[in-house]
C-alpha positions in Angstrom: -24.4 7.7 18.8 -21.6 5.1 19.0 -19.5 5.1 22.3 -15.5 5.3 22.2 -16.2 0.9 23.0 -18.2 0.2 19.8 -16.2 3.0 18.1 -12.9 0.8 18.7 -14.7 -2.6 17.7 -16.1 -0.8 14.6 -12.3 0.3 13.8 -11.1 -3.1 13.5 -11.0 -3.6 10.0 -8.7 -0.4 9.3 -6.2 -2.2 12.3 -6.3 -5.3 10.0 -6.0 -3.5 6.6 -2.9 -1.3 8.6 -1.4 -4.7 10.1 0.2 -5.6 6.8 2.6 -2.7 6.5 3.9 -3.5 10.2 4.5 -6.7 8.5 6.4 -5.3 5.6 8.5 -3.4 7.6 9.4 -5.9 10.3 10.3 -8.1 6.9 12.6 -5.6 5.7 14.5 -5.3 8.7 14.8 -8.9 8.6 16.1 -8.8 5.2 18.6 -5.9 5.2 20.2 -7.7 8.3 20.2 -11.1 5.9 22.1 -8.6 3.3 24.9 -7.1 5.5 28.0 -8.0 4.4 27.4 -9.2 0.9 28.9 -8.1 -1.4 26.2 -6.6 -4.4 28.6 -5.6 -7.4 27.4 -8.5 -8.9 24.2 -8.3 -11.5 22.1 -10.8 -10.1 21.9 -14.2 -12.1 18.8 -16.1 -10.2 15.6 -15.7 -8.6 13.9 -17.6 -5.8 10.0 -18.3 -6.1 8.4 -20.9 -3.8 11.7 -22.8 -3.1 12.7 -22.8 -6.7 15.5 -20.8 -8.4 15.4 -19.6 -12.0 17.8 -18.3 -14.0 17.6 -14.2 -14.8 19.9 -12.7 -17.7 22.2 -10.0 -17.4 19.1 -8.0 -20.1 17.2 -5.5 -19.4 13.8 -7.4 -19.7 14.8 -10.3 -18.1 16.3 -8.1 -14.6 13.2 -5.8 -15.1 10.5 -9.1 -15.3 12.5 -10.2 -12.1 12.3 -6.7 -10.1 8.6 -6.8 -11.3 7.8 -10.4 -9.7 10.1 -9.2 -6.8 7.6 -6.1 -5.6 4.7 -8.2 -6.5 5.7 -11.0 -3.7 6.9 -8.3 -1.1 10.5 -9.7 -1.8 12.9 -6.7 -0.8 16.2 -8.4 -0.3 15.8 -9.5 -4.0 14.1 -5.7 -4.8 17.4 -3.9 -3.9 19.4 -6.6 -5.8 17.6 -6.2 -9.4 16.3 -2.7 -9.0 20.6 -1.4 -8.5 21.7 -3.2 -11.5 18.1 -2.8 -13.6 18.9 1.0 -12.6 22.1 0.9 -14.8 20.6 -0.5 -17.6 19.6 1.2 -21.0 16.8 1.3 -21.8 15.0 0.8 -18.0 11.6 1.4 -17.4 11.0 4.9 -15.5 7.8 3.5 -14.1 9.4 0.1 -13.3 12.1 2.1 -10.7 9.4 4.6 -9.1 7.3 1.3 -8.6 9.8 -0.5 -6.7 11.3 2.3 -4.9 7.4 3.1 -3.9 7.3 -0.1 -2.1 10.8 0.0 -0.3 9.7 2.8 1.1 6.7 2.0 2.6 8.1 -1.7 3.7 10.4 0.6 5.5 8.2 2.8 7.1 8.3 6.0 4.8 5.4 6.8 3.4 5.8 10.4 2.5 8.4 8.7 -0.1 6.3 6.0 -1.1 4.0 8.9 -1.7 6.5 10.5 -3.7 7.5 8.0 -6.2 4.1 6.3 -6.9 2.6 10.0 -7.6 5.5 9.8 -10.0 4.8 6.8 -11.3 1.4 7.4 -12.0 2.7 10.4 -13.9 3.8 9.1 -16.5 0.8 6.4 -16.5 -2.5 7.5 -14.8 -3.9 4.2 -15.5 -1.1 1.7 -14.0 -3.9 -0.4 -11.7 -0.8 -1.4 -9.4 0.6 2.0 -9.1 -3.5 3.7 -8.2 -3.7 0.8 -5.3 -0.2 1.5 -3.5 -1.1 4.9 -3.1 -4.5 4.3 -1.9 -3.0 2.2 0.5 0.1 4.6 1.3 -2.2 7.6 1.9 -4.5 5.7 4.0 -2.0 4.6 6.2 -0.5 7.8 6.4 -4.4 8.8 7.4 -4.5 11.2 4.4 -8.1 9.9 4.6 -9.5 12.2 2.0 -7.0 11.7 -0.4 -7.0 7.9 0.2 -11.2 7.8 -0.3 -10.5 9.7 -3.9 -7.8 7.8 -4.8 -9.7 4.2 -4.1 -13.1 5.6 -5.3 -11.3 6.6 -8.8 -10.2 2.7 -9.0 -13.8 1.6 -8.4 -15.1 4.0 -10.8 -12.4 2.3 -13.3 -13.4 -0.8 -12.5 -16.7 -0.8 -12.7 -17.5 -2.7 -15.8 -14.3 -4.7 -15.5 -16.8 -7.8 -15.2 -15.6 -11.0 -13.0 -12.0 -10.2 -13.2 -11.9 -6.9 -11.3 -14.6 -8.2 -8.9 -11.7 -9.8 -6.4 -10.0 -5.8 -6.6 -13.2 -4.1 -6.3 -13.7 -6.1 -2.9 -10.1 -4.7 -1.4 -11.3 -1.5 -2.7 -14.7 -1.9 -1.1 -12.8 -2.9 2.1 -10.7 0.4 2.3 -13.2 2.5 1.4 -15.2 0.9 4.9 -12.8 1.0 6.8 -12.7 5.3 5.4 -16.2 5.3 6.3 -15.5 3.9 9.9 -12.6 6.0 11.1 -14.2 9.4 9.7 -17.5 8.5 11.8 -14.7 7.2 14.9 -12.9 10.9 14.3 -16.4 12.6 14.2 -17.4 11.1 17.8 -14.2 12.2 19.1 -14.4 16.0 18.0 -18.2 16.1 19.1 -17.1 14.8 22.8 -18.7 13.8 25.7 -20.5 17.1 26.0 -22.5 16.4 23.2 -23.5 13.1 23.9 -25.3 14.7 27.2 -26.8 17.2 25.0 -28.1 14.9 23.1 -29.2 12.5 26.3 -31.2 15.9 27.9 -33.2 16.6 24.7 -33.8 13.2 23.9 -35.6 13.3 27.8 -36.9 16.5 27.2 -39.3 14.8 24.7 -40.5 11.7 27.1 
């Protein structure tokens, strides 16, 4: 039976998999306090990737390809910019919002909200691969950890004759679905406690 030590060591990979949002959020803070007193009337003309700027039209496909790269690279100053004019625009994407607004709010700690809008999104597409994973990862930082084992097992399960190009998201899934493994067996040593660990230690000697 693993002690509370090896228990911990074991545990590390779901600190590591967890230390990205604490990431997110502390970039967020960052960000909104880069974006107080600016003025965001404004549709957004430009977008910033790797040092260089691009030009982004007053459409709707060229603000929603923009809010799109914008969650992808965990940009949340420039989320908030597209997403409140893309928003206004006819003809937006309903997934597109709940996609973005998902990963505000778990960059800004609220994860029963980032719940809420990717369970949205995913309503109206079950199969949107970026929608599945930031739930899985929602609900198992919220330690939902039954709920995040179905949610990352249906991905696999999707995946699974996706040949070589699902193989580098089949290894993050893999890596959640560990770490799942690890904390339910950390959780079961705890409710068990001490007490049972003697028990076990007595009729172990009772044998010898």
């Amino acid at each position: 039976m693993a002690t509370p030590a090896s228990a911990q060591i074991e545990n590390g990979q779901d600190t590591r998999l967890r230390l990205d949002q604490q990431l997110d959020q502390q970039r967020a803070r960052q960000e909104e306090k880069g974006l107080e007193g600016i003025d965001g009337t404004d549709a957004p003309d430009s977008l910033v990737i790797d040092g260089k700027t691009y030009a982004v039209g007053n459409n709707v496909d060229d603000i929603g390809k923009a809010l799109y790269i914008s969650v992808g690279r965990r940009q949340w100053a420039d989320v908030r910019r597209f997403l409140a004019t893309y928003e206004l625009l006819p003809d937006h994407d309903p997934m597109l919002v709940h996609y973005a607004k998902g990963g505000l709010a778990r960059a800004g700690g609220d994860l029963a909200e980032a719940e809420r809008e990717y369970r949205a999104l995913l309503k109206l597409n079950s199969t949107f691969l970026p929608g599945q994973l930031e739930l899985g990862r929602v609900l198992f930082e919220n330690r939902k950890d039954r709920d995040a084992k179905r949610a990352f097992q249906a991905i696999r399960d999707q995946l699974a004759d996706g040949g070589e190009q699902a193989q580098g998201v089949l290894r993050n899934v893999d890596a959640f679905l560990g770490a799942l493994k690890k904390r339910q067996g950390w959780q079961v040593n705890l409710a068990l406690g001490p007490s049972y660990s003697d028990n076990v230690n007595q009729s172990s000697a009772s044998y010898t």
